[in-house]
VOROMAR-238497 format. One record per residue (C-alpha): residue in one letter; residue number from 1; z, x negated, y. Coordinates in steps of 0.2 Angstrom, whole numbers, plus 5000, padded with zeros to 4 digits. Each point is the difference from the previous one (the first is absolute). Example, Ala and Ser with C-alpha at 12.3 -4.5 7.8 and 13.67 -1.06 7.14 Angstrom:
<tinus>
<tinu><aa>a</aa><i>1</i><w>5039</w><u>4938</u><v>4978</v></tinu>
<tinu><aa>s</aa><i>2</i><w>4997</w><u>4994</u><v>5017</v></tinu>
</tinus>
This chain:
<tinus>
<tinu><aa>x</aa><i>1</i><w>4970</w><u>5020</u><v>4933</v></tinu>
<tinu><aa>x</aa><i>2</i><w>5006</w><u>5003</u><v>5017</v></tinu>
<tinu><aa>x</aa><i>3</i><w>5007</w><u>5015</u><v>5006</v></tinu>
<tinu><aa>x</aa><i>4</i><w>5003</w><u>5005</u><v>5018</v></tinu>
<tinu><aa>x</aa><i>5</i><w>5017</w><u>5011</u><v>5001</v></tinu>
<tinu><aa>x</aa><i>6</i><w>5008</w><u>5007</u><v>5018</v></tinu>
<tinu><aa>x</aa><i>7</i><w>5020</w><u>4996</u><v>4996</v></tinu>
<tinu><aa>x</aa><i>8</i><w>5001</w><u>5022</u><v>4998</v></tinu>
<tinu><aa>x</aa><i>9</i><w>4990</w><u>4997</u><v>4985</v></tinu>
<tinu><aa>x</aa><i>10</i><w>5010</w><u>4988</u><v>4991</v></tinu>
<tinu><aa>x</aa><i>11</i><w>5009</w><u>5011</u><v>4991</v></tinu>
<tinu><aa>x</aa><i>12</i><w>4985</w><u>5005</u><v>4988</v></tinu>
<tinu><aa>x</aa><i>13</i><w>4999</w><u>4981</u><v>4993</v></tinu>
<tinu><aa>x</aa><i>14</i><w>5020</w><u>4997</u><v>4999</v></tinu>
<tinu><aa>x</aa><i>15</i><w>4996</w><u>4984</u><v>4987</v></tinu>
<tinu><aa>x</aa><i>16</i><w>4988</w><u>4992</u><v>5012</v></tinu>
<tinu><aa>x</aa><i>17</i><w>5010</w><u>5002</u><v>5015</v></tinu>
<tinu><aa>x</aa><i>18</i><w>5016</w><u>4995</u><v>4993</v></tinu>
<tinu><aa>x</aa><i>19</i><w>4991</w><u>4983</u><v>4995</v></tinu>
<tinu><aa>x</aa><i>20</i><w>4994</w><u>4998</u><v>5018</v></tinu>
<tinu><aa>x</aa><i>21</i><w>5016</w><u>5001</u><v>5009</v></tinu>
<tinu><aa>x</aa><i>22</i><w>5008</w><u>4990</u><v>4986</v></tinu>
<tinu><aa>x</aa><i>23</i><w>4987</w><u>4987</u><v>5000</v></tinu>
<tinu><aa>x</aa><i>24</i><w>5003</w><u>4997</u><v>5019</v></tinu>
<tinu><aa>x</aa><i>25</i><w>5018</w><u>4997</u><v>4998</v></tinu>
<tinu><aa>x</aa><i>26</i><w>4993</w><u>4988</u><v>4988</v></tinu>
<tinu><aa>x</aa><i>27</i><w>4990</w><u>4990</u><v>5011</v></tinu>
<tinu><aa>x</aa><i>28</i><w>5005</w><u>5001</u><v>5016</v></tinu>
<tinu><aa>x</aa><i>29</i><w>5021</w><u>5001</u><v>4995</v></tinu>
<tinu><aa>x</aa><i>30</i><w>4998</w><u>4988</u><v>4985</v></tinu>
<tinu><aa>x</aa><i>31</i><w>4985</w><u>4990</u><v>5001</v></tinu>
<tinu><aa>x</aa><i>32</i><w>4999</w><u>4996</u><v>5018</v></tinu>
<tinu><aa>x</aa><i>33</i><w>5019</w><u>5003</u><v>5006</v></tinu>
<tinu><aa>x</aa><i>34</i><w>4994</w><u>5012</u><v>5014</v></tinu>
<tinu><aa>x</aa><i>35</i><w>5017</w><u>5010</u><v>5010</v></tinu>
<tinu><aa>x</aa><i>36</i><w>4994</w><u>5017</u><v>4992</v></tinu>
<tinu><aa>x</aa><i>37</i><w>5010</w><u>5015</u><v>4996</v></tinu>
<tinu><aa>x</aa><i>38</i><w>5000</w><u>5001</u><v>4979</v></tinu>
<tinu><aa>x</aa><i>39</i><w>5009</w><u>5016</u><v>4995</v></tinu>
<tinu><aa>x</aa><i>40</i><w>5011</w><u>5003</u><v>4984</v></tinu>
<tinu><aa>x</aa><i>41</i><w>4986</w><u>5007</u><v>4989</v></tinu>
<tinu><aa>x</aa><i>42</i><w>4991</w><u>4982</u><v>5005</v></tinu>
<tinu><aa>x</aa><i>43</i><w>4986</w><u>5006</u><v>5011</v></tinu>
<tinu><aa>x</aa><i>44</i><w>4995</w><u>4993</u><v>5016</v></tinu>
<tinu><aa>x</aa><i>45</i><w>4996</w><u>5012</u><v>5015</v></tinu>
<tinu><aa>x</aa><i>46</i><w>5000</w><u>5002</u><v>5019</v></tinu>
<tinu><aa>x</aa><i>47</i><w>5000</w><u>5010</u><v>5012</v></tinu>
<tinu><aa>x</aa><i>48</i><w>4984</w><u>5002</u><v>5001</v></tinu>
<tinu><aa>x</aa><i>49</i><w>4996</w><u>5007</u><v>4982</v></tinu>
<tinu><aa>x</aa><i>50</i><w>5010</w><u>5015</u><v>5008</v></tinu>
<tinu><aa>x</aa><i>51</i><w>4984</w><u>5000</u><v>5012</v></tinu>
<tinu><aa>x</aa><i>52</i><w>4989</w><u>5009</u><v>4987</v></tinu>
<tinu><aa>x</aa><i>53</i><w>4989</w><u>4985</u><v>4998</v></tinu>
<tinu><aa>x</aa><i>54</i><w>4984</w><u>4997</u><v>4990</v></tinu>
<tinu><aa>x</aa><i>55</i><w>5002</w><u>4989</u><v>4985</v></tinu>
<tinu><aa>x</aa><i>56</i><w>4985</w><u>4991</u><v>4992</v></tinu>
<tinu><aa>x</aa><i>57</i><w>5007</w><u>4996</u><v>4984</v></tinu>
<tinu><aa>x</aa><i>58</i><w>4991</w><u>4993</u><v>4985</v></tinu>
<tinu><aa>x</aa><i>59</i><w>5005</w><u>5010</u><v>4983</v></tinu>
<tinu><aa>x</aa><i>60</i><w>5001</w><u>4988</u><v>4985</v></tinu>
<tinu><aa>x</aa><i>61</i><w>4995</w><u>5009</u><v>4983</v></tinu>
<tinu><aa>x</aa><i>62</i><w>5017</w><u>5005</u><v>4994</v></tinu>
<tinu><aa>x</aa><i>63</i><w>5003</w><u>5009</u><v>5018</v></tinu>
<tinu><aa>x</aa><i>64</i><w>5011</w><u>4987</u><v>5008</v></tinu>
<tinu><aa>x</aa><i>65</i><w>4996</w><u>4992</u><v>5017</v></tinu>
<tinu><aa>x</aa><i>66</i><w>4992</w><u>4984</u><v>5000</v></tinu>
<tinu><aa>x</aa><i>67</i><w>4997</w><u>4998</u><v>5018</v></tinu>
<tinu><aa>x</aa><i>68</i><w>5001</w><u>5009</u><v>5017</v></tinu>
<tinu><aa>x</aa><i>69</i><w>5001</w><u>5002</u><v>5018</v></tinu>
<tinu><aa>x</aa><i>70</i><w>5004</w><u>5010</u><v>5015</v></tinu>
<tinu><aa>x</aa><i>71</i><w>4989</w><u>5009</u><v>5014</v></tinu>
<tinu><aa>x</aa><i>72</i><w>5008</w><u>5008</u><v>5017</v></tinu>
<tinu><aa>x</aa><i>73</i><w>4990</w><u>5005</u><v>5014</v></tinu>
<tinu><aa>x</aa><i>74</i><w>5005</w><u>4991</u><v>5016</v></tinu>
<tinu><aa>x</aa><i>75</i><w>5002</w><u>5015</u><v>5009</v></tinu>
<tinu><aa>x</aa><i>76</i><w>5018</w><u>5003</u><v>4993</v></tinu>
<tinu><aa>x</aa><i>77</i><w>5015</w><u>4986</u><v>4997</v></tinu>
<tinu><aa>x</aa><i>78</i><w>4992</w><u>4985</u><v>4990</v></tinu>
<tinu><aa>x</aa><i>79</i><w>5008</w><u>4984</u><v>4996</v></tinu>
<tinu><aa>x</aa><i>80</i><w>4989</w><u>4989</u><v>5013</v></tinu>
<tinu><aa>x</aa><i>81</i><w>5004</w><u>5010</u><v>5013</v></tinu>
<tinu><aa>x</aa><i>82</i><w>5020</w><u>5001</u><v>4997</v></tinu>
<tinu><aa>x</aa><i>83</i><w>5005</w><u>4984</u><v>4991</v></tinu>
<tinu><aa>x</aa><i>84</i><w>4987</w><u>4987</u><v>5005</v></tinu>
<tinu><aa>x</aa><i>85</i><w>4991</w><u>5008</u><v>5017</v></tinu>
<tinu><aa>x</aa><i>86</i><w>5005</w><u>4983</u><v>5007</v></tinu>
<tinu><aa>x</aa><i>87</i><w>4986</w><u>4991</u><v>4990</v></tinu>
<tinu><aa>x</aa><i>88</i><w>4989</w><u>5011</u><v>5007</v></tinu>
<tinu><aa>x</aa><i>89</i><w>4997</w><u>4995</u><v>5017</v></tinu>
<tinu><aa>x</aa><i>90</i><w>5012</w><u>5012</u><v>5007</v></tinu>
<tinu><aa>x</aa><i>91</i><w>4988</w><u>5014</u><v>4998</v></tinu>
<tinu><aa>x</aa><i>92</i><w>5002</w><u>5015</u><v>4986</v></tinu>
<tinu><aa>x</aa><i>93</i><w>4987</w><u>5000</u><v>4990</v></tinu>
<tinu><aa>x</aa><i>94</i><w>4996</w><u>5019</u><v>5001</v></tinu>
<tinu><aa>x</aa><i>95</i><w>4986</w><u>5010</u><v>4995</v></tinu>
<tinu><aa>x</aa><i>96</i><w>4993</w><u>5013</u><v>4987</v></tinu>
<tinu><aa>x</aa><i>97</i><w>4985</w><u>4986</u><v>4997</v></tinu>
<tinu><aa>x</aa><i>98</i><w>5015</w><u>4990</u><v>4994</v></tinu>
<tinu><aa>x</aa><i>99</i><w>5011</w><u>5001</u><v>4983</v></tinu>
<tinu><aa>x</aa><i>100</i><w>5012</w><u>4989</u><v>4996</v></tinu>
<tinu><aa>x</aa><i>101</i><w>5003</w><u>4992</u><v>4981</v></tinu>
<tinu><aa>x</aa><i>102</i><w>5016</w><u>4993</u><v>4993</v></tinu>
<tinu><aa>x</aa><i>103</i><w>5008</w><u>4997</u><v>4985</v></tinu>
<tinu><aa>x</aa><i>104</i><w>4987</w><u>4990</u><v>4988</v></tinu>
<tinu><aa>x</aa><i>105</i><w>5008</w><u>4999</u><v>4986</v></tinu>
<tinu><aa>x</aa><i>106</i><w>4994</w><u>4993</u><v>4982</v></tinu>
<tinu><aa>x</aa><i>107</i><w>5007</w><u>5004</u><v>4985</v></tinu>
<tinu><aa>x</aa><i>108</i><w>5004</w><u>4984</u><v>4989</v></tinu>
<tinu><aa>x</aa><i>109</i><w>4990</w><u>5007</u><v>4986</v></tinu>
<tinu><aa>x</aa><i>110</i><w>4986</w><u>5004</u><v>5013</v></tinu>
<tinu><aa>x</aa><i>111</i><w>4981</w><u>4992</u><v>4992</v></tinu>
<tinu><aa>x</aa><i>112</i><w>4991</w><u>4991</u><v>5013</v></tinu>
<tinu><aa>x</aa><i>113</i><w>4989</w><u>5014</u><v>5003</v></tinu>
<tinu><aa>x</aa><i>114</i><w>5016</w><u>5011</u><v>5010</v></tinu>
<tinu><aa>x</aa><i>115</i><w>4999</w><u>4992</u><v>5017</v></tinu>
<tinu><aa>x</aa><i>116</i><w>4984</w><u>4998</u><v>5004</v></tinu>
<tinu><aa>x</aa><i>117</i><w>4998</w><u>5018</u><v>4994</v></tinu>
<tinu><aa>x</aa><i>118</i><w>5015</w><u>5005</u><v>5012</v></tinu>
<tinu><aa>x</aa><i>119</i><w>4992</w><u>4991</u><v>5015</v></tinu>
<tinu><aa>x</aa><i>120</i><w>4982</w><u>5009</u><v>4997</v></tinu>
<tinu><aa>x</aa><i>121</i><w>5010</w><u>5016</u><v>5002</v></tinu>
<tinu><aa>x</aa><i>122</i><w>5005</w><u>4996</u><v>5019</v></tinu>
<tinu><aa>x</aa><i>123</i><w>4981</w><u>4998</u><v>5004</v></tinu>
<tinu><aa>x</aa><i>124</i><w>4997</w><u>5019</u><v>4990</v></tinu>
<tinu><aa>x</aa><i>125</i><w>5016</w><u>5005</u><v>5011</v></tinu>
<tinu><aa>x</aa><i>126</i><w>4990</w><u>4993</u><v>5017</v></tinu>
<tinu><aa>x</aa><i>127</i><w>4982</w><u>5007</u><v>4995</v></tinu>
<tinu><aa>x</aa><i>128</i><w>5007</w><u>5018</u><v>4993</v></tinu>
<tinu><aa>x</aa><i>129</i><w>5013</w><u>5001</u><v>5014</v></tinu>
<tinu><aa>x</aa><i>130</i><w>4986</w><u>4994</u><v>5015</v></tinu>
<tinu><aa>x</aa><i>131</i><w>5016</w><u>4987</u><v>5003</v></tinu>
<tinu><aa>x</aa><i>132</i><w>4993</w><u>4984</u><v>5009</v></tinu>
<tinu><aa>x</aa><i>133</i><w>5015</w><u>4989</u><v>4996</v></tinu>
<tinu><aa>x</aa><i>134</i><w>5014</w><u>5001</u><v>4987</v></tinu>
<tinu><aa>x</aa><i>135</i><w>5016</w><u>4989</u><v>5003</v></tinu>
<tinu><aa>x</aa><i>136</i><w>5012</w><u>4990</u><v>4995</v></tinu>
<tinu><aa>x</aa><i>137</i><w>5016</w><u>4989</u><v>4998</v></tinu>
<tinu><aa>x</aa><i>138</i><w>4999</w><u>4987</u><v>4986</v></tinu>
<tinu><aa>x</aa><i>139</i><w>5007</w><u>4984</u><v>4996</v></tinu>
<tinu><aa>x</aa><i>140</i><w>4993</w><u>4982</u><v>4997</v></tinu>
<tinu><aa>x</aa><i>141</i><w>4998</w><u>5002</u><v>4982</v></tinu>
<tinu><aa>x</aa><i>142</i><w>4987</w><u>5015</u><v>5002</v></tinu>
<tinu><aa>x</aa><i>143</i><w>4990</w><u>4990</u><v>5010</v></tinu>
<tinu><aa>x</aa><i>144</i><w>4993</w><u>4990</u><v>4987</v></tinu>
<tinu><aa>x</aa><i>145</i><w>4997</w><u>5016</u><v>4989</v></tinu>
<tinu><aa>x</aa><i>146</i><w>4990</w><u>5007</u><v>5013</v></tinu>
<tinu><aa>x</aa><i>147</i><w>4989</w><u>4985</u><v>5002</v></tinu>
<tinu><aa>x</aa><i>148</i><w>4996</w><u>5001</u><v>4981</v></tinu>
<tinu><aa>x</aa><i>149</i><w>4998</w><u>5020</u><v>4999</v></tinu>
<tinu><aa>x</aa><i>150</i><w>4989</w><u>4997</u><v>5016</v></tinu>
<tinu><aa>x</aa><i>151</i><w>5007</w><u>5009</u><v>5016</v></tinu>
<tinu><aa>x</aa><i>152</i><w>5010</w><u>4991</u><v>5011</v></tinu>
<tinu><aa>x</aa><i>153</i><w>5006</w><u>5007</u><v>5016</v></tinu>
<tinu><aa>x</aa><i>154</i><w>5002</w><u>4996</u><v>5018</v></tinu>
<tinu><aa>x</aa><i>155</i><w>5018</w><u>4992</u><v>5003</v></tinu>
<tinu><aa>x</aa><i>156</i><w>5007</w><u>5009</u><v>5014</v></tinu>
<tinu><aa>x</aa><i>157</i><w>5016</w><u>4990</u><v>5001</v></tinu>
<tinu><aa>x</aa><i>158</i><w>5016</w><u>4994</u><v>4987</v></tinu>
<tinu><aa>x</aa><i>159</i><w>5015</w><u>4993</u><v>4997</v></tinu>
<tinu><aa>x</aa><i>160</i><w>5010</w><u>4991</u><v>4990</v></tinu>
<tinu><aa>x</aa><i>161</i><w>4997</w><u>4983</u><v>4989</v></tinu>
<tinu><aa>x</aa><i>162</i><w>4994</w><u>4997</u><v>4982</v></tinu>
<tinu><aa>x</aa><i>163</i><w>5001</w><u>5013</u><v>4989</v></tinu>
<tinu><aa>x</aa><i>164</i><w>5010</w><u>5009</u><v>5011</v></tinu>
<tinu><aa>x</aa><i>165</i><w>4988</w><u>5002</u><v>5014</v></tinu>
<tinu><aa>x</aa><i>166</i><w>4992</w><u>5017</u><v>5003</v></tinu>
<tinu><aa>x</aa><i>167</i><w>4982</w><u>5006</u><v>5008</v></tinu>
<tinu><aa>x</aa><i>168</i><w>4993</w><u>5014</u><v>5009</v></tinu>
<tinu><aa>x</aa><i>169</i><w>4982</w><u>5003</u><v>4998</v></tinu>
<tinu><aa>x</aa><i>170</i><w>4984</w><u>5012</u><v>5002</v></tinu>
<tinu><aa>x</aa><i>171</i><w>4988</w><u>5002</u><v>4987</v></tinu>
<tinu><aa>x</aa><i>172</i><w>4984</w><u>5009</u><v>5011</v></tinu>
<tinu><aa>x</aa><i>173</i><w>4989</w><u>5011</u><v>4985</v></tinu>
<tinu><aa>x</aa><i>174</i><w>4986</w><u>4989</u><v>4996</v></tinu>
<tinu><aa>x</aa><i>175</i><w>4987</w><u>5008</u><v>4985</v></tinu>
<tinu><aa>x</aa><i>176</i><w>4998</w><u>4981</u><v>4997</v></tinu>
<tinu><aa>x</aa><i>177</i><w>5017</w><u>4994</u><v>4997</v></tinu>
<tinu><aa>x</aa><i>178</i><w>5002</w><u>5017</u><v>4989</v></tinu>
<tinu><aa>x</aa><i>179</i><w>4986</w><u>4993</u><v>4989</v></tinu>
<tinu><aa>x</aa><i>180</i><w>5007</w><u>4984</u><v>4996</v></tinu>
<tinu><aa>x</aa><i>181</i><w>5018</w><u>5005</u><v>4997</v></tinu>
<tinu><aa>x</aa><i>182</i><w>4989</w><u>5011</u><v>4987</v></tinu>
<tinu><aa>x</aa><i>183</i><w>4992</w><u>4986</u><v>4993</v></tinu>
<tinu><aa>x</aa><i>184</i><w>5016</w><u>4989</u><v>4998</v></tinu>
<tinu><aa>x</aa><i>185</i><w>5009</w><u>5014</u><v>4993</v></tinu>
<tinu><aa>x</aa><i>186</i><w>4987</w><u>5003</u><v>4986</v></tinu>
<tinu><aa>x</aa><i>187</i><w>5003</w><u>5020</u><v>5007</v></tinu>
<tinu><aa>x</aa><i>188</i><w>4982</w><u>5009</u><v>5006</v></tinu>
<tinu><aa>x</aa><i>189</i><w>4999</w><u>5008</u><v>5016</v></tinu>
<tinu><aa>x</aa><i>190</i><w>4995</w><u>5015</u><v>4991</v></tinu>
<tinu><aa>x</aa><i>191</i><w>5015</w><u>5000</u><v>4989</v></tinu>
<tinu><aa>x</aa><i>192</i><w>5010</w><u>4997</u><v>5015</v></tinu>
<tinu><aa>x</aa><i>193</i><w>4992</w><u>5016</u><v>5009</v></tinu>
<tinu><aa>x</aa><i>194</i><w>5003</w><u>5008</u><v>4986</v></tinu>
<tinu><aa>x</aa><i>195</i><w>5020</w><u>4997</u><v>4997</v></tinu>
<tinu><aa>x</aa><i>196</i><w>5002</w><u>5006</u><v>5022</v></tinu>
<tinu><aa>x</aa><i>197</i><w>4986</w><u>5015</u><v>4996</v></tinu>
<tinu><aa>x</aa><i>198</i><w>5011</w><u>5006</u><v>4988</v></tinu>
<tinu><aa>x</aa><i>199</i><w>5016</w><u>5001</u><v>5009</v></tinu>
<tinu><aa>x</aa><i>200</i><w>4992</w><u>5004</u><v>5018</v></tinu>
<tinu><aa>x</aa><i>201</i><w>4981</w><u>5008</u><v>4995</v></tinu>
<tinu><aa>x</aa><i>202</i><w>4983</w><u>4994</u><v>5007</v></tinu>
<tinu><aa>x</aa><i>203</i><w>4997</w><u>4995</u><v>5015</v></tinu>
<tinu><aa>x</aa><i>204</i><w>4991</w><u>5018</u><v>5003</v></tinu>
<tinu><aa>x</aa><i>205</i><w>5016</w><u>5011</u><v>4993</v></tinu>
<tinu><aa>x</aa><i>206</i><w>5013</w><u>4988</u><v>5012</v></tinu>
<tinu><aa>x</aa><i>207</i><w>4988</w><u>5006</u><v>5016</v></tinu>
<tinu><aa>x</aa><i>208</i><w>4999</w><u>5017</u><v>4993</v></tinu>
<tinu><aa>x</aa><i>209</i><w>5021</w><u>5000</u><v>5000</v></tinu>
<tinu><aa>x</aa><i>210</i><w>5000</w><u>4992</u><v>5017</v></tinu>
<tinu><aa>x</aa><i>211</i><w>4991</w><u>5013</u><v>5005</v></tinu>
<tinu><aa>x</aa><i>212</i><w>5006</w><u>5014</u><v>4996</v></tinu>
</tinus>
């Protein structure tokens, strides 16, 4: 199942966030030999988990993480902005319509199901939030994945060669992307729905709090 856990909240699901963070080392420090801070207990974090993120993190049966990643509002310090706002086209990308996502990660025991799964929960994100885009830095691997879960996004700009090179992109909200990355997933909209409902509450409870 996925759950959707602001970085304050981590604490109640010490198992699964312990799995995330040592996961990422795992990928990005191990796997794909990125330039990433790995601390002594093994875990890979930035400054920006000190952010108070939200993580989309799929919880495996025995409570450990088995893939996840990272939402910041634009409004505030992002890694597009500070790190590749070159690739951008000079401009910020700034607005409260606009979350950032970073930090895909798969477990190696992940089932195929994980990712698509984990890319349905930005279009929840967009739709429950009223966001119009999410985006993103990714690198040439992940485009492949994201032609095969079904939502690729607008390049903005990269760098680098082979497996090195690294994308900015846009994904607008489109209910119709939403429904394929559904489909290829094998995960329902209505289960979807039901995974953010159950961290955030219905669309009715979230105007009711914005609101008051």
């Amino acid at each position: 199942m996925l759950r959707y856990l602001y970085a304050d909240e981590l604490h109640r699901f010490p198992k699964l966030a312990r799995s995330m963070f040592l996961d990422r080392a795992d990928q990005f420090k191990t796997r794909l030999g990125w330039d990433v801070d790995v601390s002594e207990a093994g875990e890979e974090r930035d400054q920006y988990d000190d952010l108070n993120p939200l993580y989309v993190i799929w919880e495996e049966p025995d409570g450990s993480h088995g893939g996840s990643m990272r939402f910041l509002p634009t409004t505030g310090p992002v890694m597009i902005n500070d790190v590749f706002g070159h690739l951008t086209g000079g401009s910020p990308i700034c607005s409260p319509l606009i979350w950032e996502v970073t930090r895909f990660c798969l477990s190696r025991r992940a089932s195929s199901i994980v990712a698509g799964a984990i890319m349905l929960s930005g279009g929840e994100v967009m739709e429950g939030f009223g966001l119009t885009h999410i985006a993103g830095v990714f690198d040439d691997r992940m485009i492949r994945i994201y032609r095969l879960i079904g939502s690729s996004p607008e390049v903005l700009g990269s760098e680098g060669e082979g497996r090195n090179r690294v994308y900015v992109g846009l994904w607008p909200y489109s209910p119709a992307d939403c429904e394929r990355v559904a489909a290829r997933a094998g995960v329902s909209r209505e289960l979807s729905r039901m995974w953010f409902n159950a961290a955030f509450g219905t669309d009715r409870q979230r105007r009711k709090l914005r609101t008051a």
